[in-house]
C-alpha positions as CSV (number, residue, x, y, z in Angstrom):
1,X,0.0,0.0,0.0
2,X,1.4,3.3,-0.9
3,X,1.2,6.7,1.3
4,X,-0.3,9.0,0.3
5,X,2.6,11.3,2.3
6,X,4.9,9.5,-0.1
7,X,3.1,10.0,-3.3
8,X,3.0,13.8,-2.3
9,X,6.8,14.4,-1.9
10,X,7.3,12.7,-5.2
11,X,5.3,14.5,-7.1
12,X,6.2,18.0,-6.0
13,X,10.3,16.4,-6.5
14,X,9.1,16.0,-10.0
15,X,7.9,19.0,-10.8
16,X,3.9,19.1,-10.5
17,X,2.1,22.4,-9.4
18,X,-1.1,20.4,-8.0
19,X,-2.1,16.5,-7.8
20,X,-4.0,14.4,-5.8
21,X,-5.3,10.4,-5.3
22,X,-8.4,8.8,-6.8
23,X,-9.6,5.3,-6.1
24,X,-10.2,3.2,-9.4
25,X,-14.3,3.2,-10.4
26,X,-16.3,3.3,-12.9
27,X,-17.1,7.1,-14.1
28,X,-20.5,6.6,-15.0
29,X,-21.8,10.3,-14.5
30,X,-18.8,11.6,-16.2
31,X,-19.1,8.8,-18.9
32,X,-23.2,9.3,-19.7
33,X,-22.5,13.5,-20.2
34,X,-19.6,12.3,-22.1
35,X,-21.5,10.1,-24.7
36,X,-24.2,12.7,-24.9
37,X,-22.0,15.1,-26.1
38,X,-21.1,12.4,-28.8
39,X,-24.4,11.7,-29.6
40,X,-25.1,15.8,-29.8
41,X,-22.8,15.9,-32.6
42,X,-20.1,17.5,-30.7
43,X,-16.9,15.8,-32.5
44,X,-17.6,14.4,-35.4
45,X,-14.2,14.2,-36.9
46,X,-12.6,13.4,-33.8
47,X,-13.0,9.3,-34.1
48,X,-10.2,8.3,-31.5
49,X,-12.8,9.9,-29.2
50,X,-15.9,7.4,-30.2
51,X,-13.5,4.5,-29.5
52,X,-12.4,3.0,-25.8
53,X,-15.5,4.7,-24.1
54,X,-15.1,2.3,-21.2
55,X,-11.5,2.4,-21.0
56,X,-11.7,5.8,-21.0
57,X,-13.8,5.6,-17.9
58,X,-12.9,3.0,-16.0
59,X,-8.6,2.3,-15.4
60,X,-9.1,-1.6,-14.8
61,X,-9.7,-1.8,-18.3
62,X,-6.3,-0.1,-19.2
63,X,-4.2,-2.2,-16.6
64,X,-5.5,-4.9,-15.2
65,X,-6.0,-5.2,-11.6
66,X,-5.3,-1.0,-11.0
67,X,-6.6,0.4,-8.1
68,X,-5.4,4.0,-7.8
69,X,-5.2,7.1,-10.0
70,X,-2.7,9.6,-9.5
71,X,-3.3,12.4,-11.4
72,X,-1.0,15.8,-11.8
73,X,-1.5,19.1,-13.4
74,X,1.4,21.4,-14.0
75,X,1.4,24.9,-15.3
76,X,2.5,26.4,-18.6
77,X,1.5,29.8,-18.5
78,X,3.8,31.9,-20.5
79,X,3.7,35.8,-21.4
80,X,1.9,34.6,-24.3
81,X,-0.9,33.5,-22.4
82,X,-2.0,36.5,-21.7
83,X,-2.6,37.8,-25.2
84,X,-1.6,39.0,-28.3
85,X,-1.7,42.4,-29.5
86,X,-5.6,42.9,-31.8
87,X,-3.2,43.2,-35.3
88,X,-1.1,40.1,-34.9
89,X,-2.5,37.7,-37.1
90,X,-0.5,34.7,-36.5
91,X,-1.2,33.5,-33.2
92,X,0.2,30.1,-31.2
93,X,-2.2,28.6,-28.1
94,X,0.8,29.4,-25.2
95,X,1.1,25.3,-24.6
96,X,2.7,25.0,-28.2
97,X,5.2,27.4,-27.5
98,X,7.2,24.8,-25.3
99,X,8.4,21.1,-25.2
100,X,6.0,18.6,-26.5
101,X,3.9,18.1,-22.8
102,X,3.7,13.9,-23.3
103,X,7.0,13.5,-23.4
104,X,7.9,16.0,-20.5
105,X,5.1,14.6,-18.3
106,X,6.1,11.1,-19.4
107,X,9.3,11.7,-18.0
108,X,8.0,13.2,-15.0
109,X,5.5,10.4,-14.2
110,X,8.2,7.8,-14.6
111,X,10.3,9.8,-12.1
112,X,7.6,9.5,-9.8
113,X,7.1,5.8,-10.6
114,X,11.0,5.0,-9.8
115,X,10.5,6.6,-6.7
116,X,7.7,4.3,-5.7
117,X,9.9,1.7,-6.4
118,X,7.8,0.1,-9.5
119,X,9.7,-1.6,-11.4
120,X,7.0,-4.2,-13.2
121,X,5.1,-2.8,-16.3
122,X,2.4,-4.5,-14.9
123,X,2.2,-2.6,-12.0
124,X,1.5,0.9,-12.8
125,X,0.6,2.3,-16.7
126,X,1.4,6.2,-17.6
127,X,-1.9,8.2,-18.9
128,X,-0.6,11.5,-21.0
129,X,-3.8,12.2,-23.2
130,X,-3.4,10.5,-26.3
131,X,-3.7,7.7,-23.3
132,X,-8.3,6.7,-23.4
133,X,-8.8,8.3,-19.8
134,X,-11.0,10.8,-18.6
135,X,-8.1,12.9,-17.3
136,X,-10.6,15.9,-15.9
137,X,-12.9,14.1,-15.0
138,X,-10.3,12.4,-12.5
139,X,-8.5,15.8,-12.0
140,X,-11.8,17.1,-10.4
141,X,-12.0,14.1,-7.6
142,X,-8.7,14.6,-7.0
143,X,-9.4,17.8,-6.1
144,X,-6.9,19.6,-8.4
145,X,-10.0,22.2,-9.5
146,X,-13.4,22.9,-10.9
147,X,-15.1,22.5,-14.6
148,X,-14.9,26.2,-16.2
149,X,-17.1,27.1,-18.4
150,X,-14.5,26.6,-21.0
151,X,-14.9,23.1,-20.1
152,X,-10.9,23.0,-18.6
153,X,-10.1,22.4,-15.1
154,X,-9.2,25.8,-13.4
155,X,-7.6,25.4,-10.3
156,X,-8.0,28.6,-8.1
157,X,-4.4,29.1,-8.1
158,X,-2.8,27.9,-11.3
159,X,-6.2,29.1,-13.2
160,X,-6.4,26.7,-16.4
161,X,-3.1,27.2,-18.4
162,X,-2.3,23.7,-17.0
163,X,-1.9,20.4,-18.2
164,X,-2.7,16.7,-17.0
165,X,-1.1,13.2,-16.1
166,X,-1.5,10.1,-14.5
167,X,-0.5,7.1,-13.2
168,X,-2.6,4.3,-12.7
169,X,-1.8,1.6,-9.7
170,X,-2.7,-1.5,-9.3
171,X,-1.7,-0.7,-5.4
172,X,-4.1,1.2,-3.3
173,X,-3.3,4.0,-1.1
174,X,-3.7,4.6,2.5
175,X,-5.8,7.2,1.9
176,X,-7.3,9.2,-1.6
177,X,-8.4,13.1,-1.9
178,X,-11.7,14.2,-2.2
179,X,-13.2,15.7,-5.1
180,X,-12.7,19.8,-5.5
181,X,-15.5,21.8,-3.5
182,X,-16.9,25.1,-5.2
183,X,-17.7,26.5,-9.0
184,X,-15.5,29.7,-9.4
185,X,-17.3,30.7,-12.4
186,X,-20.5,31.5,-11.0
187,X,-21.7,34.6,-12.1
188,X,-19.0,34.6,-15.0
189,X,-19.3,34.5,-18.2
190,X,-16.4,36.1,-20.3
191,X,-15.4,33.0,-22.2
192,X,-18.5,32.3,-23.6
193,X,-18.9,35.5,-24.6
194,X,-14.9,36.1,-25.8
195,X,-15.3,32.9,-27.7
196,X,-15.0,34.0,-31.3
197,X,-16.7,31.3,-33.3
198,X,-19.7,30.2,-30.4
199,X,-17.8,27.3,-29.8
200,X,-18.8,26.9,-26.2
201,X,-21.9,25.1,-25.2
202,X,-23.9,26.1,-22.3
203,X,-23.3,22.9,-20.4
204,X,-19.4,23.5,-20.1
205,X,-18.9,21.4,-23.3
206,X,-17.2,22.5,-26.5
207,X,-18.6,22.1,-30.4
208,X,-15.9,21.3,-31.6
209,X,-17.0,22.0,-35.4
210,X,-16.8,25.1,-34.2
211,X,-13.6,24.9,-32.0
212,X,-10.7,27.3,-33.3
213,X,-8.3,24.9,-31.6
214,X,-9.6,21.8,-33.0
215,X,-9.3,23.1,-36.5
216,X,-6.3,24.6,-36.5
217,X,-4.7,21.4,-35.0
218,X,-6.3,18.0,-35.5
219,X,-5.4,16.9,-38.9
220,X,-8.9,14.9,-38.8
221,X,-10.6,18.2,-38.4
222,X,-12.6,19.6,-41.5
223,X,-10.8,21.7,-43.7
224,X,-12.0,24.4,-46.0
225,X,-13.3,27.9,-45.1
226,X,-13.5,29.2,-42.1
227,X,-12.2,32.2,-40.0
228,X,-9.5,31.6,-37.2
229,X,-9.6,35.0,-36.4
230,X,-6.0,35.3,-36.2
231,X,-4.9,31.5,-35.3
232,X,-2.6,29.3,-36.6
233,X,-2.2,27.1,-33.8
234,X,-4.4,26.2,-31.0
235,X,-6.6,28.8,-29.5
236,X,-6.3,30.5,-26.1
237,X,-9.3,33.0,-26.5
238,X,-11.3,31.4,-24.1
239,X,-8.2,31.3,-21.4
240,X,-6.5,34.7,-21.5
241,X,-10.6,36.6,-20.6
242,X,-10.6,34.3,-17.6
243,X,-10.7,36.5,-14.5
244,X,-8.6,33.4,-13.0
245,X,-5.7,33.4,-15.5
246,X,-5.2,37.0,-15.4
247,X,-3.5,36.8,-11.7
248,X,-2.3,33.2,-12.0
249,X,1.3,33.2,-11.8
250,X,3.4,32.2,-14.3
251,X,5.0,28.7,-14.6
252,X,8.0,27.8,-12.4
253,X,8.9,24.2,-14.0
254,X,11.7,25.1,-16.1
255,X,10.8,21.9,-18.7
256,X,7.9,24.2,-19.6
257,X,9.9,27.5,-20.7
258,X,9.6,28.6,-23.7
259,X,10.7,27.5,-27.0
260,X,9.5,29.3,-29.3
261,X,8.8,33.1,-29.9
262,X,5.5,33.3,-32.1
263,X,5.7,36.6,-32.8
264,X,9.1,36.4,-34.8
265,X,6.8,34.6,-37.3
266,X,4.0,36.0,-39.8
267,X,1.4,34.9,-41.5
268,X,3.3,35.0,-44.8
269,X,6.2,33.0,-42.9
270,X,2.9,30.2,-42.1
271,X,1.2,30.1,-45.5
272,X,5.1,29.5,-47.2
273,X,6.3,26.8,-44.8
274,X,6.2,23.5,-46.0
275,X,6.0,20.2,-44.2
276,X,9.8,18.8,-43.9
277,X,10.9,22.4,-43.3
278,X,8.0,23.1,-40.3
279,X,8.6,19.1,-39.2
280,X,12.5,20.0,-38.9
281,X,12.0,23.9,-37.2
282,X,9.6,22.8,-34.2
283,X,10.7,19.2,-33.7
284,X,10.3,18.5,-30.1
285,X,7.3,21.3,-29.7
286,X,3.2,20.4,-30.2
287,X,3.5,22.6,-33.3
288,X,4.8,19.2,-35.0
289,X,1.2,18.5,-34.9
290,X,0.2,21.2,-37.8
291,X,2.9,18.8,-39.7
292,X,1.5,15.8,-40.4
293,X,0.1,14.4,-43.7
């Protein structure tokens, strides 16, 4: 049985900002709003999303015999978060601008493993979204923060320019955290209303037909016309409003400074690049992403 004292010091050693300790169950809330939002129409293009729905709910189906969840959230927020000036018309969501987040949360997840002493692939299985696991959903019992509006988990400190692992045990822990208390966007409504395209749904859900983000980066997404207002990566419209964000600090993990400067870069710079040329200039960063055929 691990400790949760234990678990704790590792993490922080590692580098995460929050975490915390869920027991292995079934989501079932969590999975019936997620397979209405399916069934809305929500993601249409996105079909890795239609696939593992129970996995993606439930850990014992992604290693056998798991019995704990520990899940970790660690900032990004750059300068860039905050904005771009209202004439720059080739913008970058802030998380591209660093190292590629799997493989630096990878790393930081196994660190935390090795510390446990795991040894046994069998034991314990890293979860670094492209993983089928409801990673939010588990953030919120763990009591890292809330649903926004926006549909990300914004922690009252780090606000939402955060990103999400896990590691799922097959040990159980002495004790586990309880889920996150309190809504902090009651009576808010700034990214519904800053979100260019209507891309936000009402139930703290996002269209992604309409998503900025999801066409600018999923190479599944429908191409053809339509007005990114300004984005050619990613979209951070419906972070930088957030009354939240605007006095979270900025990130101290030094694996998360930033790579790239987008504003050395036009829009003429993005419609000229080609593939190899963009594959070989951001190798290592999300932008890699917009890259592939």
């Amino acid at each position: 049985m691990f400790k949760i004292a234990k678990i704790s010091e590792l993490m922080a050693s590692a580098g995460f900002d929050a975490w915390g300790v869920v027991r292995v169950g079934e989501l079932s809330d969590a999975k019936a709003r997620f397979e209405s939002w399916l069934a809305e129409g929500n993601a249409p293009t996105l079909h890795y999303l239609h696939r593992n729905a129970d996995k993606r709910f439930d850990a014992s189906l992604l290693l056998e015999g798991a019995r704990s969840v520990v899940v970790g959230a660690v900032s990004y927020k750059n300068e860039f978060s905050e904005g771009y000036k209202a004439d720059f018309d080739a913008r970058i969501a802030s998380y591209a601008l660093t190292s590629d987040y799997h493989t630096v949360l990878k790393d930081m997840l196994r660190e935390v493993a090795t510390g446990l002493g795991i040894s046994d692939r069998k034991a314990a299985k890293i979860c670094v979204d492209s993983t089928p696991l409801a990673e939010k959903a588990l953030a919120h019992l763990a009591g890292i923060g809330w649903v926004g509006r926006n549909s990300l988990i914004i922690n009252p400190q780090l606000g939402s320019f955060m990103v999400l692992g896990a590691l799922v045990l097959t040990e159980e822990c002495d004790t586990y955290s309880t889920p996150y208390k309190g809504d902090g966007c009651v009576g808010c409504s700034r990214c519904l209303l800053r979100c260019p395209t209507g891309a936000i749904n009402p139930n703290r859900t996002i269209n992604t037909t309409l998503c900025i983000s999801n066409r600018t980066v999923e190479p599944s997404a429908e191409k053809g016309a339509f007005d990114t207002h300004g984005w050619v990566f990613g979209c951070d419209e419906c972070q930088s409003c957030c009354p939240h964000n605007a006095i979270a600090p900025l990130h101290t993990n030094q694996r998360f400074d930033r790579l790239i400067t987008p504003t050395d870069y036009n829009r003429t710079f993005w419609d000229n690049l080609s593939t190899e040329e963009g594959k070989t200039l951001f190798e290592g960063t999300p932008l890699v992403r917009r890259f592939k055929e």
